[in-house]
Structure formats: structure tokens, C-alpha cells
SEBAMAR-846125 format. One record per residue: x, y, z of N, C-alpha, C, O in turn; residue in three letters. Coordinates in steps of 0.05 Angstrom, whole numbers. Layout:
BEGIN
+--------+--------+--------+--------+--------+--------+--------+--------+--------+--------+--------+--------+------+
:    n_u :    n_v :    n_w :   ca_u :   ca_v :   ca_w :    c_u :    c_v :    c_w :    o_u :    o_v :    o_w : type :
+--------+--------+--------+--------+--------+--------+--------+--------+--------+--------+--------+--------+------+
:      X :      Y :      Z :      X :      Y :      Z :      X :      Y :      Z :      X :      Y :      Z :  Ala :
...
+--------+--------+--------+--------+--------+--------+--------+--------+--------+--------+--------+--------+------+
//
This chain:
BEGIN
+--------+--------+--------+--------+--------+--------+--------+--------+--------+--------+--------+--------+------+
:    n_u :    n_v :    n_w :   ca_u :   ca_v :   ca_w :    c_u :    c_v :    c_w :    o_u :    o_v :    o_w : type :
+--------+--------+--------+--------+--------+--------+--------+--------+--------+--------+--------+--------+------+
:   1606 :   1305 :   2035 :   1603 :   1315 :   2062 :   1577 :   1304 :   2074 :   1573 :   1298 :   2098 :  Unk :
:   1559 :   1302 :   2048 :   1534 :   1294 :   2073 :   1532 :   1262 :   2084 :   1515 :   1257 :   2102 :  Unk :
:   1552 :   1237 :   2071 :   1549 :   1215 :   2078 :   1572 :   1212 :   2097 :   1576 :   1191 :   2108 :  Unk :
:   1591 :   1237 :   2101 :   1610 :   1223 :   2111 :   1609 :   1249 :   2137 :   1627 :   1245 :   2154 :  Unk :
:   1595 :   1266 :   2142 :   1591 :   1286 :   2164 :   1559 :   1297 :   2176 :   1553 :   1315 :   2192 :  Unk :
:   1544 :   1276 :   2160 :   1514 :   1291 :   2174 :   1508 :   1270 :   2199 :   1489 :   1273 :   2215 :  Unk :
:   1528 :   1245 :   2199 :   1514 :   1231 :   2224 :   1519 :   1246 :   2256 :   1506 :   1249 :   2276 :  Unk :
:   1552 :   1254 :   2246 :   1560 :   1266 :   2269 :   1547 :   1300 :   2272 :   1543 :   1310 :   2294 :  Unk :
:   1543 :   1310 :   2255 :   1527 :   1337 :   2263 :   1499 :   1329 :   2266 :   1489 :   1348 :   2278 :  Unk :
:   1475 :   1307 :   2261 :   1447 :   1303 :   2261 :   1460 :   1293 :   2293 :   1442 :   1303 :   2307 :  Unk :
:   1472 :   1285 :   2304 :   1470 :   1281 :   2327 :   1479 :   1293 :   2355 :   1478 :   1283 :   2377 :  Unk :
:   1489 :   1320 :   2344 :   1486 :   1339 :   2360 :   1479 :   1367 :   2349 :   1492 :   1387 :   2351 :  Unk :
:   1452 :   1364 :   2336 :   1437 :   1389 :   2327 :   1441 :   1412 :   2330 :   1442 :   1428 :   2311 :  Unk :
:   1446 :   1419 :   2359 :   1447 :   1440 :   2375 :   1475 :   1458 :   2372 :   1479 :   1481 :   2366 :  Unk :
:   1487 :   1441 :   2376 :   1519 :   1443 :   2376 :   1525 :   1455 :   2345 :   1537 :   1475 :   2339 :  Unk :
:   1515 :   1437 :   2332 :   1526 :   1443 :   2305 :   1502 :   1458 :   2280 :   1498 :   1450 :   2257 :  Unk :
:   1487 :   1480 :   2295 :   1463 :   1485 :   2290 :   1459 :   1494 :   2259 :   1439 :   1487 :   2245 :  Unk :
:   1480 :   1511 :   2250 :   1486 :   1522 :   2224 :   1496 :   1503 :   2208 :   1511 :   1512 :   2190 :  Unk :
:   1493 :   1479 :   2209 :   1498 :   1461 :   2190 :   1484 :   1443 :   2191 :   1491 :   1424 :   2178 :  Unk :
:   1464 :   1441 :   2203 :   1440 :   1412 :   2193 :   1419 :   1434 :   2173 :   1399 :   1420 :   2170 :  Unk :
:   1414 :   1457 :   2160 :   1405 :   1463 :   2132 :   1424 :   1463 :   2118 :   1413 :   1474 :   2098 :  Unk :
:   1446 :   1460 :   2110 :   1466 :   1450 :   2099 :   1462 :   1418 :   2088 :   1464 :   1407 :   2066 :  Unk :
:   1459 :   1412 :   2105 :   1453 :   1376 :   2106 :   1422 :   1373 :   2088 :   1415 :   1358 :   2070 :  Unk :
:   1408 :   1394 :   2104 :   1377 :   1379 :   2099 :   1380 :   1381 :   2064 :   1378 :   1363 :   2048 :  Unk :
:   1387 :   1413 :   2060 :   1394 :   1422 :   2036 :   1404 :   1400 :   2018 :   1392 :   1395 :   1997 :  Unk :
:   1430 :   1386 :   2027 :   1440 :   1366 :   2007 :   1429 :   1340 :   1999 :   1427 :   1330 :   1977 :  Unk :
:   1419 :   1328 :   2029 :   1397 :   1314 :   2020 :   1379 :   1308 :   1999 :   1379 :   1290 :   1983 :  Unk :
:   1355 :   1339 :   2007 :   1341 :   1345 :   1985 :   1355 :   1338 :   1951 :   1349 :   1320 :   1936 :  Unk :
:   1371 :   1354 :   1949 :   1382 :   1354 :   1918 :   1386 :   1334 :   1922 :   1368 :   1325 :   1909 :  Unk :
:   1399 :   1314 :   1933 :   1403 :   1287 :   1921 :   1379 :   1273 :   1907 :   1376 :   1266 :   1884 :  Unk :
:   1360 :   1271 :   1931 :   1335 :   1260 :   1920 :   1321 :   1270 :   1891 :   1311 :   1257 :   1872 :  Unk :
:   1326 :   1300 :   1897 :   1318 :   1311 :   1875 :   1325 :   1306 :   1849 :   1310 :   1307 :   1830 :  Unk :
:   1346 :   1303 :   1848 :   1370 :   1301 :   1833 :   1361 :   1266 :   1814 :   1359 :   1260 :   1790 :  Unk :
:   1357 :   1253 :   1836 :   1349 :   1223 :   1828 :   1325 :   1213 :   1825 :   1319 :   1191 :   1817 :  Unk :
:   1307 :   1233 :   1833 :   1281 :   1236 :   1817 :   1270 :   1239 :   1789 :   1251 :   1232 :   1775 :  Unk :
:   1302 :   1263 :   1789 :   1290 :   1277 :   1761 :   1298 :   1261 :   1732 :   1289 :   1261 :   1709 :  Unk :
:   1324 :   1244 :   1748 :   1325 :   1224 :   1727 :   1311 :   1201 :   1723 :   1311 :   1191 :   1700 :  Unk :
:   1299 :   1192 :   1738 :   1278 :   1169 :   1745 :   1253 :   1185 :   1728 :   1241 :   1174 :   1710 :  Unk :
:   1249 :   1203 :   1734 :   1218 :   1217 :   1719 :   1233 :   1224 :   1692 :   1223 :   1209 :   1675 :  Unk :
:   1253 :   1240 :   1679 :   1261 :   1233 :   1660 :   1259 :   1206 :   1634 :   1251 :   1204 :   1611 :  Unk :
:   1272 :   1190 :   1654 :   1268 :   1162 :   1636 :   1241 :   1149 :   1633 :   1236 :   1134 :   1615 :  Unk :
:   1224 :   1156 :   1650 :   1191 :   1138 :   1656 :   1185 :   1168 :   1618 :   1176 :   1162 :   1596 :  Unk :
:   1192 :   1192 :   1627 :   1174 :   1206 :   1606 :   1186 :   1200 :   1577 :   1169 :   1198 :   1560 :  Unk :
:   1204 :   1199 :   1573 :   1213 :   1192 :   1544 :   1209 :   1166 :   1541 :   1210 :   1159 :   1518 :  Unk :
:   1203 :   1141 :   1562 :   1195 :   1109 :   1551 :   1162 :   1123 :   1543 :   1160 :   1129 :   1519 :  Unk :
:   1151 :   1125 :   1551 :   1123 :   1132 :   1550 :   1120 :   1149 :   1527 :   1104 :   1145 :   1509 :  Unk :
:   1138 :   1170 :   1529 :   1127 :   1179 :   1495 :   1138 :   1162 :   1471 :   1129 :   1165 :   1448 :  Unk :
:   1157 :   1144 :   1477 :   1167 :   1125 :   1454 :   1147 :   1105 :   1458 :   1145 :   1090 :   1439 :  Unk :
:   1133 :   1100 :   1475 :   1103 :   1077 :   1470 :   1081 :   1096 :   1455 :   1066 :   1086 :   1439 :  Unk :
:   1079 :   1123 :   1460 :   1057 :   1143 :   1445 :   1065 :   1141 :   1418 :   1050 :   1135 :   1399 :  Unk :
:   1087 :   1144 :   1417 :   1098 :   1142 :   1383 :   1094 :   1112 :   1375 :   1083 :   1112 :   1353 :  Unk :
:   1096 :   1096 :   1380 :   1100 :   1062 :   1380 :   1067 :   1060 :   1361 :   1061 :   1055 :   1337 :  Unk :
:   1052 :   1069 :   1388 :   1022 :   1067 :   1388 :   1001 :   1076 :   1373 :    977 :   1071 :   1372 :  Unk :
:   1024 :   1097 :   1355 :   1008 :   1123 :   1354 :    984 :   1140 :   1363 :    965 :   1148 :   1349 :  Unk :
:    988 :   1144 :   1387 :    972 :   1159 :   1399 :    981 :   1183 :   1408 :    990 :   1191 :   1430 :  Unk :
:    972 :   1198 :   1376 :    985 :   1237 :   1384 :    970 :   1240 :   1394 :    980 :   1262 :   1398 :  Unk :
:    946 :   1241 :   1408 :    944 :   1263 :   1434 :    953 :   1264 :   1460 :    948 :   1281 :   1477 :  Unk :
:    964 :   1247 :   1462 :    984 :   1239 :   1495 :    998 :   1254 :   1474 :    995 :   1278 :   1471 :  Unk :
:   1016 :   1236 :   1457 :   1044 :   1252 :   1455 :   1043 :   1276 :   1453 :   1057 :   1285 :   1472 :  Unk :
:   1029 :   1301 :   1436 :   1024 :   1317 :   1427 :   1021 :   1334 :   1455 :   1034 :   1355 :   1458 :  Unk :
:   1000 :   1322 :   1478 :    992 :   1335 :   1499 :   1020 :   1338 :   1520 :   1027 :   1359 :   1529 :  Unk :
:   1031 :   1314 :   1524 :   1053 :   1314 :   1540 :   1082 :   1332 :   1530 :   1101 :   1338 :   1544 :  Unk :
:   1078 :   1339 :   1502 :   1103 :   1344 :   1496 :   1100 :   1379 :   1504 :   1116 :   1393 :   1516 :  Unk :
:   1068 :   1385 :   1493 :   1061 :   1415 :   1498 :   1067 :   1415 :   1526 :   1085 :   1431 :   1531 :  Unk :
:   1057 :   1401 :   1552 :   1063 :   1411 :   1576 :   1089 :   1417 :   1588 :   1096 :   1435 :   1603 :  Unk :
:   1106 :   1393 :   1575 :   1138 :   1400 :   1581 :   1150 :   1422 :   1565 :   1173 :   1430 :   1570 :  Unk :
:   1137 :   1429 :   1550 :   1142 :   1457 :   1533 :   1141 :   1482 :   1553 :   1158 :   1499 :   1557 :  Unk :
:   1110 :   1478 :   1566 :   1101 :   1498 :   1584 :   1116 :   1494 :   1603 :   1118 :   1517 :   1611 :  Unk :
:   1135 :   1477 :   1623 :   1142 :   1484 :   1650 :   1171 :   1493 :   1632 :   1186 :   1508 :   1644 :  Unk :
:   1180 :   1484 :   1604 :   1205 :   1488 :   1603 :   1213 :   1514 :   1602 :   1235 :   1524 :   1609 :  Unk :
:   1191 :   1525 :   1592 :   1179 :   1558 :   1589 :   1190 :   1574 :   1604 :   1207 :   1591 :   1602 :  Unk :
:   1169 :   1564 :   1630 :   1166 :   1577 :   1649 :   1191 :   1577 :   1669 :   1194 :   1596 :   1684 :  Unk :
:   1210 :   1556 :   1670 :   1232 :   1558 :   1685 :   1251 :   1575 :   1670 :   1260 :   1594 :   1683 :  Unk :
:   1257 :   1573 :   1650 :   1266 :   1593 :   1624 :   1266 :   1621 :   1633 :   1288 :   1632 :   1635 :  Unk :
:   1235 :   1638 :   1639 :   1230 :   1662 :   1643 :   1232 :   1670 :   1670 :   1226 :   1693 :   1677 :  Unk :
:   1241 :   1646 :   1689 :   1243 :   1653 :   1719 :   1271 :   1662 :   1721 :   1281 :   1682 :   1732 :  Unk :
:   1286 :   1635 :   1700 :   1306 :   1645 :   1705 :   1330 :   1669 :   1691 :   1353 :   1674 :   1698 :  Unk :
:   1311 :   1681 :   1669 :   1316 :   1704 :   1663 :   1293 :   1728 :   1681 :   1293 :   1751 :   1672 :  Unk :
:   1282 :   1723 :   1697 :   1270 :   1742 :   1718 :   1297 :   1753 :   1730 :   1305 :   1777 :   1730 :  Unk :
:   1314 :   1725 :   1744 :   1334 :   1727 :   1771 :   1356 :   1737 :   1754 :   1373 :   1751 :   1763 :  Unk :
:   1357 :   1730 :   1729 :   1390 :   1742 :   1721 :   1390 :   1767 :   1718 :   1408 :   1780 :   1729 :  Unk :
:   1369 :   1781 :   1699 :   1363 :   1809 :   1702 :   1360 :   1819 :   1726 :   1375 :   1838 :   1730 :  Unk :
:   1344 :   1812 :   1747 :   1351 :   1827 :   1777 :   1375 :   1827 :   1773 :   1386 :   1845 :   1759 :  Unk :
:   1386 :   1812 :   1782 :   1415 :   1797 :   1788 :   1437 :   1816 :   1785 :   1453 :   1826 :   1801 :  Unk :
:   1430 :   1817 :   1756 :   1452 :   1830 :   1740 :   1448 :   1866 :   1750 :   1468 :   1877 :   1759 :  Unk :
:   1428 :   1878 :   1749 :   1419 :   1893 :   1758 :   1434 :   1914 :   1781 :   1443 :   1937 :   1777 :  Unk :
:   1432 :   1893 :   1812 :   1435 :   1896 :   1832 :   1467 :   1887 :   1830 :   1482 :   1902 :   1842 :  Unk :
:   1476 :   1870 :   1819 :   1508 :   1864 :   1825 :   1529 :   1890 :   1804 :   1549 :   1903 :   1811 :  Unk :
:   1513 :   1887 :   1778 :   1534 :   1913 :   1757 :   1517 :   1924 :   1752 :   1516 :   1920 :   1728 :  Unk :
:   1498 :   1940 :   1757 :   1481 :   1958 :   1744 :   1472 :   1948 :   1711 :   1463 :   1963 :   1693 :  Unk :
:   1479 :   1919 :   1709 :   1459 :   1915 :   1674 :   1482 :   1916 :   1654 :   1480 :   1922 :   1630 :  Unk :
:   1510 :   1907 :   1667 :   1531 :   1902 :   1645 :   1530 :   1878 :   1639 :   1539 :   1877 :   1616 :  Unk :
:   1525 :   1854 :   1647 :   1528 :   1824 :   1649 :   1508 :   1824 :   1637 :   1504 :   1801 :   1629 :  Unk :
:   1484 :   1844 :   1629 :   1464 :   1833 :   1609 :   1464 :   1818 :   1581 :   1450 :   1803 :   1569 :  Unk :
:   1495 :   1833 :   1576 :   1495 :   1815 :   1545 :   1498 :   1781 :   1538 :   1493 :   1767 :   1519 :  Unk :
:   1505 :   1776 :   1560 :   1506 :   1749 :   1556 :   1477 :   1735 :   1567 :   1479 :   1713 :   1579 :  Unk :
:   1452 :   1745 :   1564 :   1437 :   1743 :   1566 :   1419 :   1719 :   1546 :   1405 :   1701 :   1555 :  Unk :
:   1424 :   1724 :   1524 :   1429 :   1702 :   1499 :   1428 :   1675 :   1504 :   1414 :   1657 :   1494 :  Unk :
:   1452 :   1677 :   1528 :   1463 :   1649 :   1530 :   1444 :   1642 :   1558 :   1428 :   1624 :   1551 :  Unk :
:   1442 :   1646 :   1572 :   1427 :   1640 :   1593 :   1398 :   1618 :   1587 :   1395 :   1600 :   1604 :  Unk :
:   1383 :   1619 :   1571 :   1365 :   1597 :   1576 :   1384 :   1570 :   1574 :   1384 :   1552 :   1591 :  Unk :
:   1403 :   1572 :   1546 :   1417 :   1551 :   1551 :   1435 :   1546 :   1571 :   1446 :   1526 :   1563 :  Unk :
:   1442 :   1552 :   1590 :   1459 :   1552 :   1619 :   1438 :   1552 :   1633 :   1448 :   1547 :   1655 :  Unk :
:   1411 :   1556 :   1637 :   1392 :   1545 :   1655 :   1376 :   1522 :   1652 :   1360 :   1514 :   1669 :  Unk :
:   1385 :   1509 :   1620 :   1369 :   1481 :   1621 :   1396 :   1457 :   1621 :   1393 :   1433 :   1627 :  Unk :
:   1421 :   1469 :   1612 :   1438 :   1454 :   1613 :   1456 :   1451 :   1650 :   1461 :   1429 :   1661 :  Unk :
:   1459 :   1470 :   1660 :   1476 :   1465 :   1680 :   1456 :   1448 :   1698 :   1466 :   1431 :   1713 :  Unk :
:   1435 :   1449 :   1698 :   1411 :   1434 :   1722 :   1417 :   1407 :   1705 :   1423 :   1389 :   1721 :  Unk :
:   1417 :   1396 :   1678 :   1414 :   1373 :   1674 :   1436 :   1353 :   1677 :   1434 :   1329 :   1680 :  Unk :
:   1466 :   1373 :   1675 :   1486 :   1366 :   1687 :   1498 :   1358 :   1703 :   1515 :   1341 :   1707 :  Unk :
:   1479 :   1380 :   1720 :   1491 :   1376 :   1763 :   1465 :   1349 :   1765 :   1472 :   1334 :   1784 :  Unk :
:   1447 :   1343 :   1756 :   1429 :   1324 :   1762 :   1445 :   1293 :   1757 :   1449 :   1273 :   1770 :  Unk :
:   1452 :   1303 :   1723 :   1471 :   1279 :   1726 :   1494 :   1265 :   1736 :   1493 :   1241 :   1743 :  Unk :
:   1520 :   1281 :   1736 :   1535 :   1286 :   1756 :   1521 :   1269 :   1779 :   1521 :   1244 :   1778 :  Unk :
:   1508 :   1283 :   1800 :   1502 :   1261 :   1825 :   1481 :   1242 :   1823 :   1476 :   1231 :   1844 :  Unk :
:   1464 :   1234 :   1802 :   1448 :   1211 :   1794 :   1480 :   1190 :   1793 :   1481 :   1173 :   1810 :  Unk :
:   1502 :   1192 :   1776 :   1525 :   1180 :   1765 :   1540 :   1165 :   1785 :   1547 :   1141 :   1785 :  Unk :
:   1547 :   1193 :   1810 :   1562 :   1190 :   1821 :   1554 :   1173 :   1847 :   1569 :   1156 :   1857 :  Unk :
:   1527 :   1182 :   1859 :   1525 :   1175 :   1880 :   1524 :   1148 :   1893 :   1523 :   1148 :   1918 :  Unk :
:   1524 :   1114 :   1876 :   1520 :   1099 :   1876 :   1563 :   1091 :   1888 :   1568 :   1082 :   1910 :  Unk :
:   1580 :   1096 :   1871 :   1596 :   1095 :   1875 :   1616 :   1110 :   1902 :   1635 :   1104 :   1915 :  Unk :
:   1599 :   1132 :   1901 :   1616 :   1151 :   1926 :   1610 :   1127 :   1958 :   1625 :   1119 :   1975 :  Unk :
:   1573 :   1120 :   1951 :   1571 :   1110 :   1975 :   1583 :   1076 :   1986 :   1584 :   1063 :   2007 :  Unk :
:   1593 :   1073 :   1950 :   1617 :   1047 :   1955 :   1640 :   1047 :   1967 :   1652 :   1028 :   1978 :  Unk :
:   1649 :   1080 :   1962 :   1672 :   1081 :   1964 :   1680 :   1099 :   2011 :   1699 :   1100 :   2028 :  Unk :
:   1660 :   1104 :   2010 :   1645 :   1106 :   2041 :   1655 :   1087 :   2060 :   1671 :   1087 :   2079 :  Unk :
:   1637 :   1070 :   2048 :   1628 :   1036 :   2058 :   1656 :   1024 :   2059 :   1661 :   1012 :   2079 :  Unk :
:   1671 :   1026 :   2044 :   1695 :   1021 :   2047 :   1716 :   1020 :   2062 :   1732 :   1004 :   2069 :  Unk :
:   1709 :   1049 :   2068 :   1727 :   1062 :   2094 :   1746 :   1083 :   2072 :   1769 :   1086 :   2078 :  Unk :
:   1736 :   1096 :   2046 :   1758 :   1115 :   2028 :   1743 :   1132 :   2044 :   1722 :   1133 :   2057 :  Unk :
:   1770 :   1151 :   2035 :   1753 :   1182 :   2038 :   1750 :   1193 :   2008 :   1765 :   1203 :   1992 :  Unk :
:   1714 :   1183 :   2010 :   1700 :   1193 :   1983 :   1693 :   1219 :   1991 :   1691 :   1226 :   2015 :  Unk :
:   1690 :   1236 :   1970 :   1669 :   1259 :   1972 :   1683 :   1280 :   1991 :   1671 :   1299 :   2002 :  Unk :
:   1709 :   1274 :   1995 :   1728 :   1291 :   2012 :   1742 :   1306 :   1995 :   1751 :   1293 :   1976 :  Unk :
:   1750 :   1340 :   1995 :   1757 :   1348 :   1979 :   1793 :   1341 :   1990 :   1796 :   1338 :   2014 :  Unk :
:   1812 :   1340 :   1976 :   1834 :   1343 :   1979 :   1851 :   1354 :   1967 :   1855 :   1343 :   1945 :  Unk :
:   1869 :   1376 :   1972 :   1887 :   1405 :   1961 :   1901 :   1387 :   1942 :   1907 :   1365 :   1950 :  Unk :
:   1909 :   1397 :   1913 :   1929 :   1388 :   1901 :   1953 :   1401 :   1911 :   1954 :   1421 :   1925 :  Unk :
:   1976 :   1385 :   1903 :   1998 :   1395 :   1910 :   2002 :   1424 :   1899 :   1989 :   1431 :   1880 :  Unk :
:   2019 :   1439 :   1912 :   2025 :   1460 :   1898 :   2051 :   1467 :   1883 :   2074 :   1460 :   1890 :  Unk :
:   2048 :   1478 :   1866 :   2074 :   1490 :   1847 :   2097 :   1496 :   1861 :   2096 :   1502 :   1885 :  Unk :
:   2121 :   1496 :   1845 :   2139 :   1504 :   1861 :   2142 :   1533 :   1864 :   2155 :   1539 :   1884 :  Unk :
:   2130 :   1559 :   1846 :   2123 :   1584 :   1844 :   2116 :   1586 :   1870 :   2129 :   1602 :   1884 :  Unk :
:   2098 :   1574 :   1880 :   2075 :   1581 :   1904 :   2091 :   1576 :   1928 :   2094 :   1594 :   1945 :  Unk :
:   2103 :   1548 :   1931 :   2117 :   1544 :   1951 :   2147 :   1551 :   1956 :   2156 :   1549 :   1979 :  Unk :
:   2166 :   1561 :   1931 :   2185 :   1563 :   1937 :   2208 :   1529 :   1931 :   2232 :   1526 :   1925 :  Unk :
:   2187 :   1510 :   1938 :   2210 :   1489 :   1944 :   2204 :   1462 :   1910 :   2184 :   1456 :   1897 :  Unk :
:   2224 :   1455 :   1910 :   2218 :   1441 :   1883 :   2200 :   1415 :   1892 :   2199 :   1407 :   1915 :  Unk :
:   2189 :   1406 :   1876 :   2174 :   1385 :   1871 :   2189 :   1364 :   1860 :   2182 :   1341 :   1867 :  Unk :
:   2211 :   1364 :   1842 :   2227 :   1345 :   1836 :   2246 :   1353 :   1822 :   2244 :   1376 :   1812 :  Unk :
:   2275 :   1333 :   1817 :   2296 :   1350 :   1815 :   2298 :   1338 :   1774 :   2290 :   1319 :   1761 :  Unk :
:   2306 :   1354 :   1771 :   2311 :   1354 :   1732 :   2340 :   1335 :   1728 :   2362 :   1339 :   1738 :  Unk :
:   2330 :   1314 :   1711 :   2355 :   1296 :   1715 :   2380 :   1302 :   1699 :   2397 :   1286 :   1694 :  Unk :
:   2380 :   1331 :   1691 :   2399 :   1342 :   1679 :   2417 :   1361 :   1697 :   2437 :   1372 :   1689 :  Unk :
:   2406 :   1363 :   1719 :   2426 :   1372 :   1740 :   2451 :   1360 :   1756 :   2464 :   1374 :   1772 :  Unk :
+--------+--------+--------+--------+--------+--------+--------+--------+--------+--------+--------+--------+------+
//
């Protein structure tokens, strides 16, 4: 949506007012998104030169700091699930609580990669003239519609 609908809503702002933070929003994460893998790769070459080099106190120092923010995003995001959970079931969804640091360091590293992966290609497929990045309905069952999808060659 945002390569193939922010030119026409950035250019009538007004008109389409509830959808350029939508945009700015997607933006952002993209960048973000391709930052984090760009800063990713610079920090693991660099500690494979600290190891190379042997120089544990970079390594040693750098590994403790990514310890500390990993921490700290960890405990934010068991801050918001306990609210969360709280305010949405009164504290039944707590048990799966367990699982949550791992679903807060895995789904961000996923959705990062995901559009680090994809985005090089979607904007090929743009440039093109496809309709990338367009969602489109699968067909539906014949349950749903009533009408067959195709006939059984045993009829």
C-alpha cells in the first residue's frame, strides 16, 4: 500500500487526512526495519573481528550492552502484556506468559526480516506495472458460495 497509494494520498493531504499517519507509520517501519538489519550485520562482523583479534573487552562490553537493551525490551514487553491481559480478560491470558519474551524477540526479528527480504522485489514488481503488495481475495469454496468450482470427471 505505501508504494503503490501514498503518492496519490501525499498529494491530497487534506482530503485523505486519516491516512497519511498510516503512510508516515509505514514508512518509518520500513526504514526501521532496514536499519535494524544493516546494524545487525555491522554488530556481529565486528564482534567476529573482537573474537578474530582477541579483544574481550569490546567483545565482552558489547555483548553485556545488547544483553541490557535485550533486557529491557523483554520487561517492557511483559509490562504491556500484563496490562494487557489485565484490562482485556481480567489476567486469564497470563499463562502463556512463559512464552512471551520469546514472541517478543522473535516476531520483531521476523517482521524485520520479512520486509528487509521483501522490499527490494515488491518495488520490482511496482516498477513493472504488477500489482505488488496488493492484497487479493482467494477464491472461495463451494460451501461459501453455493456454486462449484469445478466439475468431478466422474460425473
Amino acid at each position: 500500500m505505501l508504494l503503490t497509494k501514498s503518492f496519490s494520498i501525499l498529494r491530497h493531504p487534506i482530503k485523505h487526512f486519516s491516512m497519511v499517519p498510516i503512510i508516515i507509520d509505514y514508512g518509518l517501519n520500513i526504514i526501521w526495519s532496514l536499519f535494524y538489519w544493516m546494524s545487525m550485520v555491522t554488530f556481529v562482523v565486528l564482534q567476529m573481528g573482537y573474537l578474530i583479534n582477541h579483544d574481550w573487552h569490546r567483545l565482552l562490553s558489547n555483548l553485556s550492552f545488547s544483553g541490557i537493551f535485550i533486557t529491557i525490551e523483554i520487561l517492557v514487553g511483559l509490562i504491556q502484556l500484563v496490562q494487557a491481559s489485565y484490562f482485556n480478560d481480567g489476567g486469564r491470558s497470563l499463562k502463556y506468559i512463559a512464552f512471551a519474551p520469546w514472541y517478543i524477540l522473535i516476531y520483531w526479528m521476523v517482521n524485520t526480516y520479512t520486509v528487509a527480504v521483501e522490499i527490494v522485489p515488491t518495488i520490482r514488481q511496482i516498477i513493472r506495472g504488477k500489482d505488488a503488495g496488493v492484497w487479493k481475495s482467494p477464491k472461495r469454496s463451494t460451501e461459501l458460495t453455493g456454486k462449484p468450482e469445478w466439475k468431478d470427471s466422474n460425473e
